[in-house]
C-alpha beads as a LAMMPS data file, in Angstrom:
LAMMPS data file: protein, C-alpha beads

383 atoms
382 bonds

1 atom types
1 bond types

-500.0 500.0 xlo xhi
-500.0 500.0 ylo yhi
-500.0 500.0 zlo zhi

Masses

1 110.0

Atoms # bond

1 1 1 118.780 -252.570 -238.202
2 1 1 119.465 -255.564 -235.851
3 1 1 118.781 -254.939 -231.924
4 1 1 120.395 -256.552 -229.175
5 1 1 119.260 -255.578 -226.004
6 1 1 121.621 -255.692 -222.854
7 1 1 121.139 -255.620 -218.865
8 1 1 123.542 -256.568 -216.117
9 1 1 122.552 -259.105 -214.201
10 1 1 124.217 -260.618 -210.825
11 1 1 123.118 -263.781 -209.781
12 1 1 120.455 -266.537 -210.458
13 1 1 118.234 -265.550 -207.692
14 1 1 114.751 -266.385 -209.243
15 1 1 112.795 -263.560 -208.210
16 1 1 115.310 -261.204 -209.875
17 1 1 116.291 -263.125 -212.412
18 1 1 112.604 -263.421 -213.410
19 1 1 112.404 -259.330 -213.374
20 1 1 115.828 -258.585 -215.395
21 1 1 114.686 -261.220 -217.959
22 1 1 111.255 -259.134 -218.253
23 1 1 113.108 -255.917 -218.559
24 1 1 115.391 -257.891 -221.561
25 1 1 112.614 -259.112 -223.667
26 1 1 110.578 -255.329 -222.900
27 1 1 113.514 -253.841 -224.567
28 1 1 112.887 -255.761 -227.798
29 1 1 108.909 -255.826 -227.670
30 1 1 108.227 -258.568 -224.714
31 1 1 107.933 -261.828 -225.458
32 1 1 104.680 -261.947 -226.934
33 1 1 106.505 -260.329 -229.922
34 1 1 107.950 -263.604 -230.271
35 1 1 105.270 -266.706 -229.386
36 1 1 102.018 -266.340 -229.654
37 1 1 99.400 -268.577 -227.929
38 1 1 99.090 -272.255 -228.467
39 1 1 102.597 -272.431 -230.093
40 1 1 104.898 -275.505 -229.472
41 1 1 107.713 -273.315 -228.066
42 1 1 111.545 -275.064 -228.199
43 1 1 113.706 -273.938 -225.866
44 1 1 117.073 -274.568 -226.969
45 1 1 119.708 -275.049 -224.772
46 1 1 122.699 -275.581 -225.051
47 1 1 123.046 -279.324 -223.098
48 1 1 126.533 -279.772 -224.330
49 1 1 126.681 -283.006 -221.573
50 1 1 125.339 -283.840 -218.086
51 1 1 127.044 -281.346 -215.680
52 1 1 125.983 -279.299 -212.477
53 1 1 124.809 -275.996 -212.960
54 1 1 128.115 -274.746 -210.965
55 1 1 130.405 -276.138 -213.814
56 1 1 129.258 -273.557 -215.749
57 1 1 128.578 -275.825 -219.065
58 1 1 124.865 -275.788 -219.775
59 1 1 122.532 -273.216 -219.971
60 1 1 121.538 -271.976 -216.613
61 1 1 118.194 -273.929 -215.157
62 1 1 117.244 -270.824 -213.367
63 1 1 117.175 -268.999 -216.664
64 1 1 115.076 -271.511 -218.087
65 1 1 112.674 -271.643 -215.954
66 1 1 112.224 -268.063 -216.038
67 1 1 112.184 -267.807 -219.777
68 1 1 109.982 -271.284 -219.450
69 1 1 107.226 -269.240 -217.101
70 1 1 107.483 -266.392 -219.168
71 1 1 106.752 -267.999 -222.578
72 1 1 103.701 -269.770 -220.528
73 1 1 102.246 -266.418 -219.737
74 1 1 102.374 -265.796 -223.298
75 1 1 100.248 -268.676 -224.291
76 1 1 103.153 -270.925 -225.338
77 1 1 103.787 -274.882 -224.847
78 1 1 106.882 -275.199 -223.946
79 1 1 109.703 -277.842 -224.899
80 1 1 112.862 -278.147 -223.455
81 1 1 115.582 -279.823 -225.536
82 1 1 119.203 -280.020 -227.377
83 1 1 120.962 -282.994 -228.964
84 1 1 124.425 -283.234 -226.636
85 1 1 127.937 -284.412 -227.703
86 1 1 128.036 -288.278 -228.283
87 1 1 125.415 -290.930 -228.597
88 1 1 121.675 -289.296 -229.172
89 1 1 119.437 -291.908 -226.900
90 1 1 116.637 -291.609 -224.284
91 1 1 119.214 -292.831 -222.067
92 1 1 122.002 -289.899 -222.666
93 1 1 119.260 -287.326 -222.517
94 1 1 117.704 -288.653 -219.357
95 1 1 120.887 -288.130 -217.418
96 1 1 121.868 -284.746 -218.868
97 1 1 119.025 -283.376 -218.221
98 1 1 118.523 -284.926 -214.516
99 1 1 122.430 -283.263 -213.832
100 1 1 122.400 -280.180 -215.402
101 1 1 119.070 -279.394 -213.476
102 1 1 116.445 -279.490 -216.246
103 1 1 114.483 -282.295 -215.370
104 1 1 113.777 -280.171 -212.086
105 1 1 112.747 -277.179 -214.247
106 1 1 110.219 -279.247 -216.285
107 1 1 109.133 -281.177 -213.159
108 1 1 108.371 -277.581 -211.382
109 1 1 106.879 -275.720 -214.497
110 1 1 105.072 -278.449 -216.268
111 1 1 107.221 -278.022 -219.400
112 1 1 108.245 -280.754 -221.808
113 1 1 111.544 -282.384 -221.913
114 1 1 112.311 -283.776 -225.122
115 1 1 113.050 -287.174 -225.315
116 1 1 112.379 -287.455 -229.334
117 1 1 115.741 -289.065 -230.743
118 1 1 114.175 -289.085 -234.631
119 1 1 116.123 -287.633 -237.348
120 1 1 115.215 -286.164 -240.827
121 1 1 117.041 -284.383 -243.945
122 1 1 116.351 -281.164 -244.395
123 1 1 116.716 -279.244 -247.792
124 1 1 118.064 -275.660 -247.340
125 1 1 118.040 -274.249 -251.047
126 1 1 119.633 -270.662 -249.014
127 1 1 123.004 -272.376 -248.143
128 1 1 125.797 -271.141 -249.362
129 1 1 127.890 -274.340 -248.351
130 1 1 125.163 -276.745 -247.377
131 1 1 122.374 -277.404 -249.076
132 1 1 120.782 -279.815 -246.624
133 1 1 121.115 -280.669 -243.305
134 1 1 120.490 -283.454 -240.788
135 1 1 118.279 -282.051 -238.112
136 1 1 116.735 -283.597 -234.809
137 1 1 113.105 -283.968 -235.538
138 1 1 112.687 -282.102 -232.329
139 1 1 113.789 -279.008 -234.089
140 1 1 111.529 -279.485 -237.387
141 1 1 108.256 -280.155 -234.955
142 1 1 108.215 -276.621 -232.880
143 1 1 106.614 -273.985 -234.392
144 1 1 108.695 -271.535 -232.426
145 1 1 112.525 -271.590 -231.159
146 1 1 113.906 -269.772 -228.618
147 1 1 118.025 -270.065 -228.863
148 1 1 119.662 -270.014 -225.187
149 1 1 123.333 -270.222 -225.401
150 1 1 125.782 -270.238 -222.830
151 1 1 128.725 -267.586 -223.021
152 1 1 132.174 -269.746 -223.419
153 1 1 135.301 -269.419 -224.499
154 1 1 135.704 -272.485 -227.078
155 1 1 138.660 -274.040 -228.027
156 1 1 138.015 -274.694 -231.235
157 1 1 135.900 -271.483 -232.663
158 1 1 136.951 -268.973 -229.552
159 1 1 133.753 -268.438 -228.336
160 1 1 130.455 -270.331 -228.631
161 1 1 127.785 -267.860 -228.848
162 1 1 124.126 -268.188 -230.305
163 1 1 124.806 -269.531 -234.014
164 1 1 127.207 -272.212 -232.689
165 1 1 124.530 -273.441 -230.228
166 1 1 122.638 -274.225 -232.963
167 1 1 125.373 -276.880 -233.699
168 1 1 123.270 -278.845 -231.285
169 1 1 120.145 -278.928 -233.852
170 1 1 121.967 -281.883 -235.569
171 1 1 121.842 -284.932 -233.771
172 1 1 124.117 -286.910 -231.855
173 1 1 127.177 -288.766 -233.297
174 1 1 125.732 -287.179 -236.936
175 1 1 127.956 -284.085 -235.399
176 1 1 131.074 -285.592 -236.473
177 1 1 130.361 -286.015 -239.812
178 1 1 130.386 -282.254 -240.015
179 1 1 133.534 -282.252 -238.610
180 1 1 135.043 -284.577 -241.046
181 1 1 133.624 -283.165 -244.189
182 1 1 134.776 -279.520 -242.920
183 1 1 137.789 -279.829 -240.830
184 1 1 139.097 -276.535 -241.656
185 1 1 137.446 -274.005 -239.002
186 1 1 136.652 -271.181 -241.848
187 1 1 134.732 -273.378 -243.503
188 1 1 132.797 -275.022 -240.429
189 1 1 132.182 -271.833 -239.984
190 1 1 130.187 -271.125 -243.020
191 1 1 128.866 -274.330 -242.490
192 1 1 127.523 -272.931 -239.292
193 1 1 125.925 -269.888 -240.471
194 1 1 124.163 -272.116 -242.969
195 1 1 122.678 -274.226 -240.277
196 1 1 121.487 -270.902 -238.069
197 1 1 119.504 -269.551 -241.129
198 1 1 118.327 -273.222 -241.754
199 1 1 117.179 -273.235 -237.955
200 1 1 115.723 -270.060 -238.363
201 1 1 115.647 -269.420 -234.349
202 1 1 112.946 -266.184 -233.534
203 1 1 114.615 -265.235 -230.125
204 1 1 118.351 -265.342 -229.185
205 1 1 119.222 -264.787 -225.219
206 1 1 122.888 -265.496 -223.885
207 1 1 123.009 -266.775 -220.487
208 1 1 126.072 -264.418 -219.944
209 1 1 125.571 -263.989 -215.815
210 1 1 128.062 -267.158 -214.942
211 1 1 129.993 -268.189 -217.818
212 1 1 132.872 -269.795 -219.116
213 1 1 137.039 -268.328 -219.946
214 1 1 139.970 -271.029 -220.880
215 1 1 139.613 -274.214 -222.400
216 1 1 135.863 -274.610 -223.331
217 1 1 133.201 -275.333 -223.724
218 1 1 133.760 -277.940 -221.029
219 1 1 137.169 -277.952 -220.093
220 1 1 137.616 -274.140 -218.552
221 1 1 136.862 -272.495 -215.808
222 1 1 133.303 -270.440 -214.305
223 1 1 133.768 -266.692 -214.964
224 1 1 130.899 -263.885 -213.591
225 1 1 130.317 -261.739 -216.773
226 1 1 127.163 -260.643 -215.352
227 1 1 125.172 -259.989 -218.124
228 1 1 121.953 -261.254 -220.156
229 1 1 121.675 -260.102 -223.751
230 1 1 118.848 -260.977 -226.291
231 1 1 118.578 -260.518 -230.004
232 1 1 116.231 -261.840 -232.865
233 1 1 119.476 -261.748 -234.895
234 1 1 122.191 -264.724 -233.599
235 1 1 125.079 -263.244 -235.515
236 1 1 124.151 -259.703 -233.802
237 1 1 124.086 -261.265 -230.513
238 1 1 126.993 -262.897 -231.075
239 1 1 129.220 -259.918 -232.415
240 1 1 128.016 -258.064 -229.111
241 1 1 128.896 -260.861 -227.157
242 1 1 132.347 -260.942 -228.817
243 1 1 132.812 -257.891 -227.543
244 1 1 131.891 -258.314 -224.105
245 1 1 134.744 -260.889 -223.815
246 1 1 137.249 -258.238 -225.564
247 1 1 137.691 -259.948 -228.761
248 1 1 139.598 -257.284 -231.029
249 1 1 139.579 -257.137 -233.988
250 1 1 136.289 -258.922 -234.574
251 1 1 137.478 -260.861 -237.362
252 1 1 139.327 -263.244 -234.801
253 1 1 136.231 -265.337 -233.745
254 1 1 135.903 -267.370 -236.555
255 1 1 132.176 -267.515 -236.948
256 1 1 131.966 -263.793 -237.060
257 1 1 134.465 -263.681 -239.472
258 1 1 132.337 -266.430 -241.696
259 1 1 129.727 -263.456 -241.432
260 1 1 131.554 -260.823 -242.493
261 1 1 132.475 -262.434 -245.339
262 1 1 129.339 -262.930 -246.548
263 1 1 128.436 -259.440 -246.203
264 1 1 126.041 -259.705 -242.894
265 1 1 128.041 -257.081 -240.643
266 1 1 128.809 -254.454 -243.157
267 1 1 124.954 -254.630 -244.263
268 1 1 123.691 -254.606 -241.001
269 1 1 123.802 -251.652 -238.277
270 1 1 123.480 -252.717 -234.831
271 1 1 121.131 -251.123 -232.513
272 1 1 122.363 -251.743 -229.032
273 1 1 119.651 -251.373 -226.194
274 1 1 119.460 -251.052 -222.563
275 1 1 122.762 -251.045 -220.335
276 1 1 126.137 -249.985 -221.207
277 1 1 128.371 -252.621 -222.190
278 1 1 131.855 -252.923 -220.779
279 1 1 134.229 -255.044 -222.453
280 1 1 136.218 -257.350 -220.291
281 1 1 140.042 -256.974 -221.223
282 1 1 141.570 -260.077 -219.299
283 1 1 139.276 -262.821 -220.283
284 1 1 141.238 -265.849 -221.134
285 1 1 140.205 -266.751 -224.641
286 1 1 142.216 -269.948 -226.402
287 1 1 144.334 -269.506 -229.594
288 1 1 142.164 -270.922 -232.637
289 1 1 143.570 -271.942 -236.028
290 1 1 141.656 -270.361 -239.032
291 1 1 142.937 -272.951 -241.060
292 1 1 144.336 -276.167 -240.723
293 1 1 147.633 -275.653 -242.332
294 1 1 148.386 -272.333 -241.045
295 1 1 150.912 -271.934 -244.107
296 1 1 149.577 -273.731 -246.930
297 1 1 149.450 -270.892 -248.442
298 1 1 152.794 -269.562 -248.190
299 1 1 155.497 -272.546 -248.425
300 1 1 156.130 -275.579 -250.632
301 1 1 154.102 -279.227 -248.701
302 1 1 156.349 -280.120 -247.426
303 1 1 158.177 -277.208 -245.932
304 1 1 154.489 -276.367 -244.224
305 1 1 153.908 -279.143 -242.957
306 1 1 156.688 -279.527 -240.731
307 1 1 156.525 -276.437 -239.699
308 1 1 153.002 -277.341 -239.645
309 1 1 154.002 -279.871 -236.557
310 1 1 155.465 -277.303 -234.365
311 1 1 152.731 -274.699 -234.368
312 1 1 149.395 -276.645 -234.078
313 1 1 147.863 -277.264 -231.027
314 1 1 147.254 -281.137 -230.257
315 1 1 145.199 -283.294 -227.534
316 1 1 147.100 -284.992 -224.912
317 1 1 145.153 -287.084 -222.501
318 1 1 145.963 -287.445 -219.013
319 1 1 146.282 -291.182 -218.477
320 1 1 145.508 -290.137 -214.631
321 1 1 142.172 -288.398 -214.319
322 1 1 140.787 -291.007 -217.001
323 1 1 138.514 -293.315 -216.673
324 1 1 138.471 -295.414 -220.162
325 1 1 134.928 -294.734 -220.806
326 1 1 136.108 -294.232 -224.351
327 1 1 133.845 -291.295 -225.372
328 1 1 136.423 -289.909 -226.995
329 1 1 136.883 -293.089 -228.882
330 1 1 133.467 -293.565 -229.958
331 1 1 132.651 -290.227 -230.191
332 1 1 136.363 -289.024 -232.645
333 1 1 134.932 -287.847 -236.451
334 1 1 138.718 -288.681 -237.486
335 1 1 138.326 -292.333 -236.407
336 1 1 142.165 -291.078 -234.658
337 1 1 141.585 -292.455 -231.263
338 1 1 142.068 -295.758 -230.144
339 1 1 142.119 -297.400 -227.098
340 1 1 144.889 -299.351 -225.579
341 1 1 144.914 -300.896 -222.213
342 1 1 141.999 -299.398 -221.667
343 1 1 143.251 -295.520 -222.258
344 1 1 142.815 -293.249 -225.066
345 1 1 145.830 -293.019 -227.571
346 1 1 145.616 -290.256 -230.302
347 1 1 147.561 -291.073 -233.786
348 1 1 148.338 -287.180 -234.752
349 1 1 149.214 -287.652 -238.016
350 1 1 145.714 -287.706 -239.052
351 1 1 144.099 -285.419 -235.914
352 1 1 141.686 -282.947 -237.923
353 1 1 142.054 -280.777 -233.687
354 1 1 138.003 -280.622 -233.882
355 1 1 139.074 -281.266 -230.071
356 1 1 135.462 -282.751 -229.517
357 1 1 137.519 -285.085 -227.266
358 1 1 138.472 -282.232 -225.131
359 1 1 135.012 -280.660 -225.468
360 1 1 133.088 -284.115 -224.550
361 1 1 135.429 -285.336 -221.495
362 1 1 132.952 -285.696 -218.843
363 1 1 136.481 -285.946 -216.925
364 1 1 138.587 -283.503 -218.233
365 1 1 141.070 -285.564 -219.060
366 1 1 141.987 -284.119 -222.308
367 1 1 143.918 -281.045 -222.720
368 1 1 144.449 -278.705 -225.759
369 1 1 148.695 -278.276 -225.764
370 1 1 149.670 -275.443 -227.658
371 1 1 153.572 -276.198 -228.435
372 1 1 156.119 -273.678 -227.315
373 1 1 156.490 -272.358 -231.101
374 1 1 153.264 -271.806 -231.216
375 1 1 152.772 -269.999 -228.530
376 1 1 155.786 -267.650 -229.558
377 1 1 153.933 -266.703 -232.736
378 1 1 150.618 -266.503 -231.591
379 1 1 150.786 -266.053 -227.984
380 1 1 148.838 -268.611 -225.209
381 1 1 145.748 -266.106 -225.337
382 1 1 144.474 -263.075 -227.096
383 1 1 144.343 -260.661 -224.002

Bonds

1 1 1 2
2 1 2 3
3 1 3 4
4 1 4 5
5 1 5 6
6 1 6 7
7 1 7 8
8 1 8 9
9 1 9 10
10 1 10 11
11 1 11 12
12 1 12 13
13 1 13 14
14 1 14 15
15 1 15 16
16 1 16 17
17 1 17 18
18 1 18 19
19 1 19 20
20 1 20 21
21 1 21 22
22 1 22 23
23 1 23 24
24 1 24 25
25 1 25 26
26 1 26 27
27 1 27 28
28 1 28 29
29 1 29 30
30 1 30 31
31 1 31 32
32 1 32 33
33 1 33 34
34 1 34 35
35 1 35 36
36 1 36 37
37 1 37 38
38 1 38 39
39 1 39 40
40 1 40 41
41 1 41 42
42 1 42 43
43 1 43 44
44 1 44 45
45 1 45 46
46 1 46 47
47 1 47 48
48 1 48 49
49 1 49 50
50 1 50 51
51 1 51 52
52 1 52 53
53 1 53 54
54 1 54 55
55 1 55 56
56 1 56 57
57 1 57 58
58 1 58 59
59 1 59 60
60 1 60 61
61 1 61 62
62 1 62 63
63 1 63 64
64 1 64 65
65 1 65 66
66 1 66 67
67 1 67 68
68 1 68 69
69 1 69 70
70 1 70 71
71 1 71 72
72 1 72 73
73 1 73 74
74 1 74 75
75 1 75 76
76 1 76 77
77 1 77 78
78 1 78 79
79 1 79 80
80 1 80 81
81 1 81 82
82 1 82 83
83 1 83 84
84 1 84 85
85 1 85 86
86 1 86 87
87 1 87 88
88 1 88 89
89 1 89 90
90 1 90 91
91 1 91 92
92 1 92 93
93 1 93 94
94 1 94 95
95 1 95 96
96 1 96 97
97 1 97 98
98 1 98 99
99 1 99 100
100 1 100 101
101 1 101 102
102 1 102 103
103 1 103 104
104 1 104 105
105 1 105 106
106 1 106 107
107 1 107 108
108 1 108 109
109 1 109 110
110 1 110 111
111 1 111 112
112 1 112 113
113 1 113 114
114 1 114 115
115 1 115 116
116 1 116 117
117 1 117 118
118 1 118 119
119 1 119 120
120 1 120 121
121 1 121 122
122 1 122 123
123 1 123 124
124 1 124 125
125 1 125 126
126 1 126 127
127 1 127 128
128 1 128 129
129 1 129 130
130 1 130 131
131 1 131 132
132 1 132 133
133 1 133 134
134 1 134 135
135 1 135 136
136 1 136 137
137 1 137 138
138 1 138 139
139 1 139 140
140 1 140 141
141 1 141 142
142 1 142 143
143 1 143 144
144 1 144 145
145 1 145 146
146 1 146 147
147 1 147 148
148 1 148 149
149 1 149 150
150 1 150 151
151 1 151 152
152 1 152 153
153 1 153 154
154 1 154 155
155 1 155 156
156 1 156 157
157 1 157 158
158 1 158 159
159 1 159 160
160 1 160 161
161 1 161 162
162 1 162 163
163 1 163 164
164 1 164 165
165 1 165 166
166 1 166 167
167 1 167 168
168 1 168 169
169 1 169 170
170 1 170 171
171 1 171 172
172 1 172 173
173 1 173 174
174 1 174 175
175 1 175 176
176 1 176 177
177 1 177 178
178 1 178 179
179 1 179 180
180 1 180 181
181 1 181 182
182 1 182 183
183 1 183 184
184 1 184 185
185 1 185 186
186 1 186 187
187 1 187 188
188 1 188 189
189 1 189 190
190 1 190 191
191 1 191 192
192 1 192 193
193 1 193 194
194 1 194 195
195 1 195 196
196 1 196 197
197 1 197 198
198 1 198 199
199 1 199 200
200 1 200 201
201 1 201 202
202 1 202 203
203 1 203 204
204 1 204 205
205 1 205 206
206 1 206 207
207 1 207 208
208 1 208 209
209 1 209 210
210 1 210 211
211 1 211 212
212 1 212 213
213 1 213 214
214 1 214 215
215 1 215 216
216 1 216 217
217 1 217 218
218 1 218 219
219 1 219 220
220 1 220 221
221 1 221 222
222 1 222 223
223 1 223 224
224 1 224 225
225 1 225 226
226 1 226 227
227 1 227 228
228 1 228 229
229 1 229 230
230 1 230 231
231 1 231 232
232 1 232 233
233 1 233 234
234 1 234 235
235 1 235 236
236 1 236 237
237 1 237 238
238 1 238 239
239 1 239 240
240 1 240 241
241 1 241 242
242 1 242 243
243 1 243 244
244 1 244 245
245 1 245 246
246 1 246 247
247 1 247 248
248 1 248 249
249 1 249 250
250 1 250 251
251 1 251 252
252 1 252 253
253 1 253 254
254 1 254 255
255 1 255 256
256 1 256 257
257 1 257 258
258 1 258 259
259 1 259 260
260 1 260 261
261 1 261 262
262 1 262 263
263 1 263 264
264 1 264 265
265 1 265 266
266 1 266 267
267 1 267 268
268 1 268 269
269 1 269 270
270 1 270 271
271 1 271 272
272 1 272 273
273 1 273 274
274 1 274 275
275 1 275 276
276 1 276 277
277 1 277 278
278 1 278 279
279 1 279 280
280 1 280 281
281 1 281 282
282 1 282 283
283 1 283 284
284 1 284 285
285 1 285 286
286 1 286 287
287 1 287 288
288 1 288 289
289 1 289 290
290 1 290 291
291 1 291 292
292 1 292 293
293 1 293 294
294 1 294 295
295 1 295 296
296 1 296 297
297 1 297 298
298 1 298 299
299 1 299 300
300 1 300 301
301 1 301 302
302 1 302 303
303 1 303 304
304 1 304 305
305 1 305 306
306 1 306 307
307 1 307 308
308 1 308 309
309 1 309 310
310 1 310 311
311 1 311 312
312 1 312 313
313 1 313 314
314 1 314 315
315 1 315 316
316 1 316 317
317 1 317 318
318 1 318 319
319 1 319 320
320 1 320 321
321 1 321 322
322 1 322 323
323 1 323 324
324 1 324 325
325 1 325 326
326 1 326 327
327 1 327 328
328 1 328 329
329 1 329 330
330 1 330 331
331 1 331 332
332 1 332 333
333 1 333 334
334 1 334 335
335 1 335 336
336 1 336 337
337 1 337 338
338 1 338 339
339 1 339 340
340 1 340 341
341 1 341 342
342 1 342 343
343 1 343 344
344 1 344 345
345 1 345 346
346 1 346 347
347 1 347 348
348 1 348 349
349 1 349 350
350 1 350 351
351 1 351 352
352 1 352 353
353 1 353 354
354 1 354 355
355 1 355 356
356 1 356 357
357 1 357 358
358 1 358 359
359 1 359 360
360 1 360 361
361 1 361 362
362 1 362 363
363 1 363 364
364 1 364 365
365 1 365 366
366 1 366 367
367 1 367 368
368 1 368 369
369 1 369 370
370 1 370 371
371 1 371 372
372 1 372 373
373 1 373 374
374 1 374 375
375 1 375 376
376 1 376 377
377 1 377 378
378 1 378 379
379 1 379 380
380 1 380 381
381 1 381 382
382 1 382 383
C-alpha cells in the first residue's frame, strides 16, 4: 500500500512552513525514515530555468530551505541541484540558481549547490522502454534523493508532477534527444516511468502551496493550491496530485496513464494521510495529444494527416516580446527552428510539438495555438 500524506498549507512564511513540513514527513515516519546520518542528500528541484520565486516556475526556496534544515537535523549533507532546459554549464547553473533564490538558501544553510556538469550512461536492465539512460553524475553520486517538484499544468504531458521532475536527472541539451527518439507523448511517457525507477528517488514532496494553471511549465500563470503532499511512491503522489487539479478520468494525464498500463495503479492501493483533499474543478489545464497523429489509427495517410493539420496544436512566436536569444534555436530536438533576421521561424512540417520552445522561453514569447477545429473537438481545457 502506497501513502501519500497531505496538509494544507497557506503561505511560505518560514516559521510555518518549517512546522507544516514537520507535520508532512511525521505522517509518513519523519524524515529520519528517509536519510540517515552522514548521507550525501540530493535535493532535487525542479530548476526548469532562472526565474523569481513569484513566477511560480521553480521549486519554492522557502521549501527548500526548510526541507534543507530538516534533512540537516537528521544527520544529512545536503546538495542542492537539477539539470535545467538548454545548455548544462557552470555558467547556466550559476544564474538559475542566483534567480530562482537558491544560491541564497545554500548561502544561509550551508548546503551545497551543485555545480558538477559530468555525465555518465547508466544501464537500467528494469526498463521496459529504456534500457539505459544518460544521467547527470550529480544524480549517480548522492546516496539519497529527495524529489521536490513543483505543481504545473504542462503543456505537453498536462501536469508535471514528481516522475516528470525527474526529467531533469538527464542533462542539459541530452534532453532533446529523448524528445526526438520518442516524440509521441505515450511513449515519452513510458520513457519517463523508466527513468523514475532508474532514479530511484526515496522521498517525493510537491511544492503544491503556489503553483502553476495554463500554459506551463513556464508559460502560465501563479495559482494558490495551498497544499504540500509527500510520498515515497512518485506515481502515488502524482495520481493524488492529479486529482487535486480535477483531472477526470485519470487516464487523461499521460504519465499516469503510462502507469496504468503497466499495471502500477490497479496493483497498488493508495493510503491517503492527513488532510482532506478537495479537488479544484476550474483549474485551467492545456489540451495534450496522446499521440502524434491523433487518427493514424482510423483513416488512410493521407486523409489523417490533413486532418492531422487542423487539429494539432502548433508554436507561434511573438516576433514582439522576443529577444533573438535563440534558445529555442539551439535548444529545438527537431532541428525545426531557424533563425531569420534575428527571430525564430518554425518549419511545421516537421514540428514533433515537444513545445520545449514554449517551455524554455525565458520571455514568453512562444505560445501553444490550439486551431479552432481543435478546439471544437477537444475543447481549449479539460474543466
Amino acid at each position: 500500500m502506497e501513502k501519500v500524506a497531505i496538509i494544507r498549507s497557506q503561505d511560505y512564511n518560514e516559521e510555518r512552513l518549517h512546522r507544516d513540513v514537520r507535520v508532512l514527513l511525521d505522517l509518513l515516519g519523519g524524515v529520519k525514515e528517509f536519510v540517515r546520518p552522514g548521507q550525501r542528500v540530493l535535493l532535487k528541484v525542479n530548476l526548469l530555468m532562472g526565474k523569481p520565486p513569484e513566477a511560480a516556475v521553480t521549486t519554492a526556496p522557502a521549501l527548500v530551505k526548510v526541507i534543507t534544515r530538516l534533512v540537516q537535523e537528521a544527520g544529512g549533507r545536503v546538495i542542492i541541484g537539477d539539470s535545467p532546459g538548454g545548455p548544462f554549464t557552470v555558467k547556466a547553473l550559476k544564474r538559475a540558481y542566483e534567480k530562482s533564490g537558491l544560491a541564497r538558501v545554500a548561502a544561509e544553510t550551508g548546503a551545497e549547490l551543485n555545480y558538477n556538469t559530468g555525465q555518465e550512461r547508466v544501464p537500467f536492465a528494469g526498463g521496459r522502454y529504456n534500457k539505459s539512460f544518460v544521467l547527470g553524475k550529480f544524480i549517480r553520486e548522492a546516496d539519497v534523493i529527495i524529489n521536490l517538484p513543483k505543481l504545473k499544468t504542462h503543456g505537453l504531458t498536462m501536469f508535471t508532477g514528481a516522475v516528470k521532475n525527474l526529467f531533469g536527472a538527464i542533462p542539459g541539451l541530452l534532453k532533446a534527444e529523448y524528445h526526438l527518439k520518442m516524440p509521441r507523448i505515450d511513449l515519452f511517457s513510458q520513457m519517463l516511468i523508466d527513468l523514475a525507477f532508474c532514479v530511484k528517488p526515496v522521498l517525493n514532496i510537491m511544492d503544491g502551496i503556489i503553483g502553476m494553471e495554463g500554459e506551463g511549465p513556464s508559460g502560465g500563470s501563479p495559482r494558490e493550491f495551498g497544499y504540500l503532499l509527500a510520498s515515497p511512491s512518485a506515481v502515488a503522489l502524482d495520481v493524488v496530485s492529479a486529482l487535486l487539479l480535477g483531472i477526470t478520468p485519470l487516464s487523461k494525464a499521460p504519465v499516469i496513464a503510462a502507469a496504468g498500463e503497466r499495471g502500477l495503479l490497479a496493483s497498488t492501493q493508495l493510503e491517503i494521510v492527513g488532510d482532506k483533499l478537495i479537488p479544484y474543478r476550474d483549474v485551467k489545464i492545456p489540451v495534450i495529444e496522446q499521440k502524434s497523429n491523433l487518427l493514424d489509427q482510423k483513416l488512410p495517410a493521407p486523409v489523417s494527416n490533413l486532418l492531422d493539420k487542423f487539429l494539432r496544436p502548433k508554436p507561434v512566436f511573438n516576433h514582439q516580446k522576443c529577444l533573438g536569444c535563440g534558445d529555442c534555436n539551439r535548444c529545438c530536438p527537431a532541428g525545426v527552428i531557424k533563425m531569420a533576421k534575428g527571430k525564430p521561424v518554425v518549419v511545421l512540417e516537421n514540428c514533433i510539438r515537444c513545445f520545449c520552445c514554449q517551455e524554455l522561453c525565458q520571455y514568453q514569447a512562444v505560445e501553444i495555438k490550439r486551431p479552432l477545429l481543435g478546439k471544437l473537438v477537444f475543447g481549449n481545457y479539460y474543466k
